[in-house]
C-alpha positions in Angstrom: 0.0 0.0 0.0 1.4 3.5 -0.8 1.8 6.2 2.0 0.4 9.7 1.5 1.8 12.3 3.2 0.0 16.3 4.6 1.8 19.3 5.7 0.0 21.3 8.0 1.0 24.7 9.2 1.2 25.6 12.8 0.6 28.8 13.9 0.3 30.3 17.5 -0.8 27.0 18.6 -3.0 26.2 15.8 -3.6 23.9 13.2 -4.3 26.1 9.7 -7.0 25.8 7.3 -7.7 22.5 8.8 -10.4 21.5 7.1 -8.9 21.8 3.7 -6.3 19.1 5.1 -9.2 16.7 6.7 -11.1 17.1 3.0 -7.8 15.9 1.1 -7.0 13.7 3.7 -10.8 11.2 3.2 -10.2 12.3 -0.7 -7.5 10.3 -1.0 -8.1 7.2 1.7 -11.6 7.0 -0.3 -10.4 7.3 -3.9 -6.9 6.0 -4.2 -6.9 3.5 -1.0 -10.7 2.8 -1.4 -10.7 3.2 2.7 -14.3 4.3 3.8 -13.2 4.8 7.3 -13.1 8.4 9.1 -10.2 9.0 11.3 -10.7 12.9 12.5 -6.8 14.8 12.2 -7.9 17.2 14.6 -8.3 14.2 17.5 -5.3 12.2 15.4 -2.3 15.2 16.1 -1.3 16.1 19.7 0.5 19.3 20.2 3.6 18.9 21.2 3.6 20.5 25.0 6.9 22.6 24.2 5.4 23.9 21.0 5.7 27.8 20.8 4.2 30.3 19.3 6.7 30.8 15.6 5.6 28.7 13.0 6.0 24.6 12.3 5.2 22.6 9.8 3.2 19.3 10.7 3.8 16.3 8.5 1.7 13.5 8.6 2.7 10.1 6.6 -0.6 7.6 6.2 -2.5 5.2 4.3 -5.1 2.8 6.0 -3.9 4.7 9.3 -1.7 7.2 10.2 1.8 5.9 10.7 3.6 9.0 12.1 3.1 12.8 13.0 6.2 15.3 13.0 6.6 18.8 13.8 9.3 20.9 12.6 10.4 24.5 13.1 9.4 26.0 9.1 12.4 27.5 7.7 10.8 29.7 4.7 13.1 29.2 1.8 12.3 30.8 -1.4 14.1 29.8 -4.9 16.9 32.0 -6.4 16.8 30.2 -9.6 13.5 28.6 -11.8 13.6 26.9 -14.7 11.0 25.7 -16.7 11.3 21.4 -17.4 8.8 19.5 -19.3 6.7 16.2 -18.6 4.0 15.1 -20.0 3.7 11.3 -17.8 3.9 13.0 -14.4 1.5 12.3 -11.9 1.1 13.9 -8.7 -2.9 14.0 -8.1 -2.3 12.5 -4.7 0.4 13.8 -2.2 2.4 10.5 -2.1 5.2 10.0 0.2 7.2 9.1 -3.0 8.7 12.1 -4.8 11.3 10.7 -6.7 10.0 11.9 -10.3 9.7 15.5 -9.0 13.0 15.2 -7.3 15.4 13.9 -10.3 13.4 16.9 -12.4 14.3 18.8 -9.8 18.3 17.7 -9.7 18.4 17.7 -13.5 17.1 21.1 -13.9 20.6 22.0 -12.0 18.6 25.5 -10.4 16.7 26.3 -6.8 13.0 24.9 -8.2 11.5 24.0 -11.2 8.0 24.8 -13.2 6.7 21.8 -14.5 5.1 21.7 -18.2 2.9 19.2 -18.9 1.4 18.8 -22.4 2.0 22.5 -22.8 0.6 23.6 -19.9 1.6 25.5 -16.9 1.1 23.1 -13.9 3.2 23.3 -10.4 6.6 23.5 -9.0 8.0 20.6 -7.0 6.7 21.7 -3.7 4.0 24.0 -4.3 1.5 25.1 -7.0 1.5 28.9 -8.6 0.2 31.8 -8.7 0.7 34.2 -11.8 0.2 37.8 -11.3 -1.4 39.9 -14.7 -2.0 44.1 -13.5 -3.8 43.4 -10.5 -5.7 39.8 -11.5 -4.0 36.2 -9.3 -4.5 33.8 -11.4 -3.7 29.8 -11.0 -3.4 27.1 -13.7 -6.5 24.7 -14.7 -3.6 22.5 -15.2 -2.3 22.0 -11.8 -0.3 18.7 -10.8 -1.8 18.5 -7.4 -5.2 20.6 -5.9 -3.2 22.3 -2.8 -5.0 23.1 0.4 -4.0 26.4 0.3 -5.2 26.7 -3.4 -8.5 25.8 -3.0 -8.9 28.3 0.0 -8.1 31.1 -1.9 -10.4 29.9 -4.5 -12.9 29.7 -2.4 -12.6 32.7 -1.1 -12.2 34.4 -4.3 -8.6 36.0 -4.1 -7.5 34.1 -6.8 -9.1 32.7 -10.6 -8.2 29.7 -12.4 -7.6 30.0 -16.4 -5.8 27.7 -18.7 -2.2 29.3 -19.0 -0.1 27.3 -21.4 3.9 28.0 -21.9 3.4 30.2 -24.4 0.7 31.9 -22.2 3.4 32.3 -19.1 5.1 35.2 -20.4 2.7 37.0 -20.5 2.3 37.5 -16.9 4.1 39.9 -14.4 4.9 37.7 -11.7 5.1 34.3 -10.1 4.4 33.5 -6.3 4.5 30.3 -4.7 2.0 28.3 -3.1 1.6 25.9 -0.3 -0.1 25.0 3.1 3.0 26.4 4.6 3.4 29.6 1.9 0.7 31.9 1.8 0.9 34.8 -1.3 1.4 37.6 1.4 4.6 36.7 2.6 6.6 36.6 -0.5 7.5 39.2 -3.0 7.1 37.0 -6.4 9.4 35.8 -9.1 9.4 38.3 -12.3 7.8 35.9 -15.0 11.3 37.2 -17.3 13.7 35.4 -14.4 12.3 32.2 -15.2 15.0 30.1 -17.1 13.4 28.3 -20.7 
């Protein structure tokens, strides 16, 4: 059986955008484990008692149960260097424990992170998905690799719009920011579009 992994930010205490997290979480036991079975995260992770108030990053491995719960101090590292690699047989539609393929892209690509092209599309980097910034409009790829917690949120909460943004297409925006359940848009400056390496 594979093991799926989540990364939950922790914040004064708390467990961010939580739901998003439980949602992907039964998504995944249900469709790619066929596991009908609820197990609630918030009752699953325990606080560590020496936990402070900066920021950690909570990382769950599972499958048919949840074999381990971490907590790290996040150290925020943003890419110097981005360059744009093609694939069109990668799958990532479930947060598998197993990131070789984005990892040897990664190595081969010889910079900081990489924008993966799928069939001529605009999907995700190797850790997070994207934002691209045209005048004042966020928009994110149709095309995305996996649907990120913290992608959906700001879709549903209307901060951001999804179009279909091919390579060709990517050039024509301003700026690219970063994405994750541990990176939110408004604690990054962006990548000018023009930086990104062909």
């Amino acid at each position: 059986m594979c093991l799926l992994t989540e990364a939950i930010r922790v914040e004064k205490k708390e467990l961010v955008n939580l739901e998003y997290h439980q949602a992907r979480f039964d998504k995944a036991r249900r469709d790619l484990l066929g596991i009908g079975g609820h197990i609630k995260l918030a009752d699953a992770i325990k606080l560590p008692d020496d936990i402070t108030d900066e920021v950690y990053k909570c990382r769950i491995v599972y499958s048919d149960k949840i074999h381990s719960v971490d907590f790290n101090l996040y150290d925020k590292r943003l890419p110097a260097t981005m360059k744009l690699v093609y694939d069109d047989e990668i799958d990532y539609s479930f947060k598998y424990e197993n990131r070789d393929r984005l990892n040897t892209l990664l190595k081969e690509s010889m910079a900081d992170e990489i924008l993966i092209v799928k069939n001529g599309m605009i999907t995700d980097t190797s850790r997070s998905n994207v934002i691209l910034k045209r005048r004042s409009e966020l928009i994110t790829p149709t095309s995305f690799l996996l649907d990120g917690t913290m992608r959906r949120f700001l879709l549903d909460k209307k901060m951001i719009y999804e179009e279909n943004i091919s390579v060709d297409d990517l050039f024509l925006f301003d700026k690219l920011y970063l994405i994750n359940a541990m990176l939110d848009i408004d604690i990054q400056p962006g990548i000018p579009v023009h930086q990104i390496k062909r």
